[in-house]
N, C-alpha and C positions, 0 to 999 in steps of 0.2 A: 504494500500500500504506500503509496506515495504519502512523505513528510510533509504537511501543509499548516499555514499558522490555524487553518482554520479548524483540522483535526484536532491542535493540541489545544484552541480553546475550548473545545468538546470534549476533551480529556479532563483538564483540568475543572472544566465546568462539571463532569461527572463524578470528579475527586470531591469539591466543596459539596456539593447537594448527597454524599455517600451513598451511590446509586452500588457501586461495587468494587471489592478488593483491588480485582484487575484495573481497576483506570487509576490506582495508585501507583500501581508498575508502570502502567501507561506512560503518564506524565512524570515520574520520577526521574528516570532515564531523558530525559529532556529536559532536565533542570541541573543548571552550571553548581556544583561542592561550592559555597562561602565559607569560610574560617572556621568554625568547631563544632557549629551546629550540622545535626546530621539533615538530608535532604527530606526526611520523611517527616520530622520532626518540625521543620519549618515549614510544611504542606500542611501539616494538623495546627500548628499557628493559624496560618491564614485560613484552613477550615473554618476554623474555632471562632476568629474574628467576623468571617461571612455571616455565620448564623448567631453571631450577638448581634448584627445588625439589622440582621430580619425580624430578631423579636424586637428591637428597641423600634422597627416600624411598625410590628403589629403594637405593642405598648402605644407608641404616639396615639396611634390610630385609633385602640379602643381600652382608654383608659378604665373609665366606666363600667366596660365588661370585664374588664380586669379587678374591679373593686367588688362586682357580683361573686364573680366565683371564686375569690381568696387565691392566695396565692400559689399553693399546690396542685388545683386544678387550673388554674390559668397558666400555670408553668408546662403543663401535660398539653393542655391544649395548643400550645406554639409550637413546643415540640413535635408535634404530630400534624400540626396542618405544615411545619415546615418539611417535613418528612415527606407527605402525603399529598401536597399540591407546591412542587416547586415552580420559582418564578416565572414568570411569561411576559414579563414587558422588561423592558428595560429602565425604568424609572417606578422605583419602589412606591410609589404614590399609587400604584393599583396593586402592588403585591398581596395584598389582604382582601381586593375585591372578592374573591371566590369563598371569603372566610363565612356568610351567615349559609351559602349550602354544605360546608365542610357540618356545620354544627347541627343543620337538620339529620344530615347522614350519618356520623360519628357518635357511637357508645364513646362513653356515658352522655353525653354532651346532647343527642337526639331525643334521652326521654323526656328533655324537659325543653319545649320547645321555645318557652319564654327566652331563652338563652341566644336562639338563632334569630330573634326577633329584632332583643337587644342590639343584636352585631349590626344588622340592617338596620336600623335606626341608625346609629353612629356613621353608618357607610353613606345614608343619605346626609346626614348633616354635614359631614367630607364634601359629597357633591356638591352640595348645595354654597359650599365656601368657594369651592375650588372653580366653579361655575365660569365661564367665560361672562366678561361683564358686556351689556346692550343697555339701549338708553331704556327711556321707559313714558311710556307714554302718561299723561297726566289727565286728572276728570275733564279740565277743561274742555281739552278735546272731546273729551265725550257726551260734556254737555252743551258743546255747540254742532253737535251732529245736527242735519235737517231730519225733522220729523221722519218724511220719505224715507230715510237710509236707515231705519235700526231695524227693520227686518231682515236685513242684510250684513248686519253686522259680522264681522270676523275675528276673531279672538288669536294674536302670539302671546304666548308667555315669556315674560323671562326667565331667561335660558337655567337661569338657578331653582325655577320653581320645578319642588318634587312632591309626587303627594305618597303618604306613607299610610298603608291600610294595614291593621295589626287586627289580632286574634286574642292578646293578652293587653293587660295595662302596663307594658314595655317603658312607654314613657313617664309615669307616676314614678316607677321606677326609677328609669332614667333622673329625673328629676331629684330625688331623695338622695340618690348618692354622688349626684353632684354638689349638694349642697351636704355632703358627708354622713347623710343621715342612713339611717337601717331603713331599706327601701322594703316598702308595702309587701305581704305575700301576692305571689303569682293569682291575678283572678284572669278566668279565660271571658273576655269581653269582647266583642267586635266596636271599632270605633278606627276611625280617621283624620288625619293631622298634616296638613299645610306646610310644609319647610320651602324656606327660601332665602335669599339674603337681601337687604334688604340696602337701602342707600347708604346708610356710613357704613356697607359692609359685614355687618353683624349678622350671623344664622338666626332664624326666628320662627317658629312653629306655632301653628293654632289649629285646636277643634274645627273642624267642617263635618257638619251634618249631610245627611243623603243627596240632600240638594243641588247641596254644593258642588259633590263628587261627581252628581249626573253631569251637571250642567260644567264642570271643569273637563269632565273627559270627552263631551260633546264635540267640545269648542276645540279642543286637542286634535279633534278627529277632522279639523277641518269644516265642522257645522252650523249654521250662522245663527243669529237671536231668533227666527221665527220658526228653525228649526225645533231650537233648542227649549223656547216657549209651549211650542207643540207637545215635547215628548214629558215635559212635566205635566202636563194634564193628566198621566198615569201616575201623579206621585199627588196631586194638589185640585182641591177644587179649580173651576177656570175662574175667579174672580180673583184668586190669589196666585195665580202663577205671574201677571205682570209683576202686581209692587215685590214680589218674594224674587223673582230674577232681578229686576232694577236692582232692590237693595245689595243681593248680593253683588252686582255690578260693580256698585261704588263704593263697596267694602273692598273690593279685588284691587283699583283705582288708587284708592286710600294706600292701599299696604305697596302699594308701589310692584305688583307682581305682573302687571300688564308690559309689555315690549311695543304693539303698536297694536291701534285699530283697524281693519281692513272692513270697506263698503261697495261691496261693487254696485 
């Protein structure tokens, strides 16, 4: 087999993530003797180094989940998603993405599914920071539409807006031990929550009822107000579907999560 750099950073990359014996042989033999340290000995160095840095990204990344499950179990957990889903990107900023289906799939970590929720909470508020920033469209705009054009309205979000549908009270949670406290027992609840970042930049989450959820994924889909007026009539009397859409409108406006209005 021909010698290429690109085998031996496949070597080497098979050495740190300890896929097998042999790719220590591999890349050993292709590593120049320095002074008194032996060459095996300075490959488990940099081993050793690579995967303190993958926990210290999952640590960044899910503090919170780290306070949930104590120390020993949160140490087993790194250890084994690092084991069990090595890297895929090249910028550690997604190295933990895969981390809330390691924890539905993975004994012990899968019977308690509050756990996998948590991780996806934290992953969206990540996103929701890390978001590529757009301007943002303001009410004015919206309340100087003509009459004529708001059955046509069309809804972008900003790019930061994420909406997070849980199964547990993940975020009560959430909340408790952020503020250091002994976070509520697991209750299994359906409920939905708004993350997005907001103009000085700050992540910020709020309760949205069904309403909201319709009428956000509507408008996501590309659906305009008189669609989206329409399909609430299976959720609302029709005397209430206008002011119950407007308001949520300008609550949307207000929080700054609009990107532009479109009217054809």
């Amino acid at each position: 087999m021909t010698n290429t750099l690109a085998q031996r950073q496949q070597q080497l990359l098979a050495y740190m993530q300890g896929h097998t014996a042999k790719s220590e042989d591999d890349i050993c033999q292709h590593i120049v003797q320095q002074g008194k340290v032996a060459t095996a000995q300075r490959l488990g160095i940099y081993q050793n180094a690579y995967n303190v840095r993958l926990k210290e990204t999952i640590d960044t990344d899910h503090q919170i989940l780290g306070r949930y499950l104590g120390d020993d179990l949160y140490e087993q957990m790194m250890e084994e998603f690092i084991a069990l889903c090595p890297s895929q990107h090249f910028s550690l900023r997604h190295f933990a993405d895969p981390l809330p289906d390691f924890l539905n799939g993975q004994p012990p970590f899968n019977e308690h599914p509050q756990i996998a929720e948590l991780a996806r909470f934290e992953r969206l508020l990540l996103s929701a920071f890390d978001a590529r920033d757009a301007k943002r469209a303001t009410l004015d705009q919206l309340t100087q539409l003509e009459q004529d054009k708001w059955p046509n309205i069309k809804l972008r979000f900003h790019p930061s807006v994420q909406l997070f549908v849980s199964q547990w009270n993940v975020v009560n949670m959430w909340q408790q031990l952020k503020q250091d406290q002994t976070p509520p027992e697991p209750v299994q609840e359906k409920n939905a929550w708004l993350v997005w970042r907001n103009q000085e930049r700050f992540t910020e989450f709020r309760p949205v009822d069904n309403i909201a959820v319709a009428m956000l994924e509507m408008f996501q889909r590309g659906k305009n107000f008189a669609d989206v007026c329409q399909a609430l009539l299976e959720h609302l009397p029709e005397k209430e579907v206008s002011p119950t859409a407007l308001n949520i409108l300008l609550n949307w406006f207000e929080q700054g999560i609009i990107q532009y209005i479109k009217s054809d």
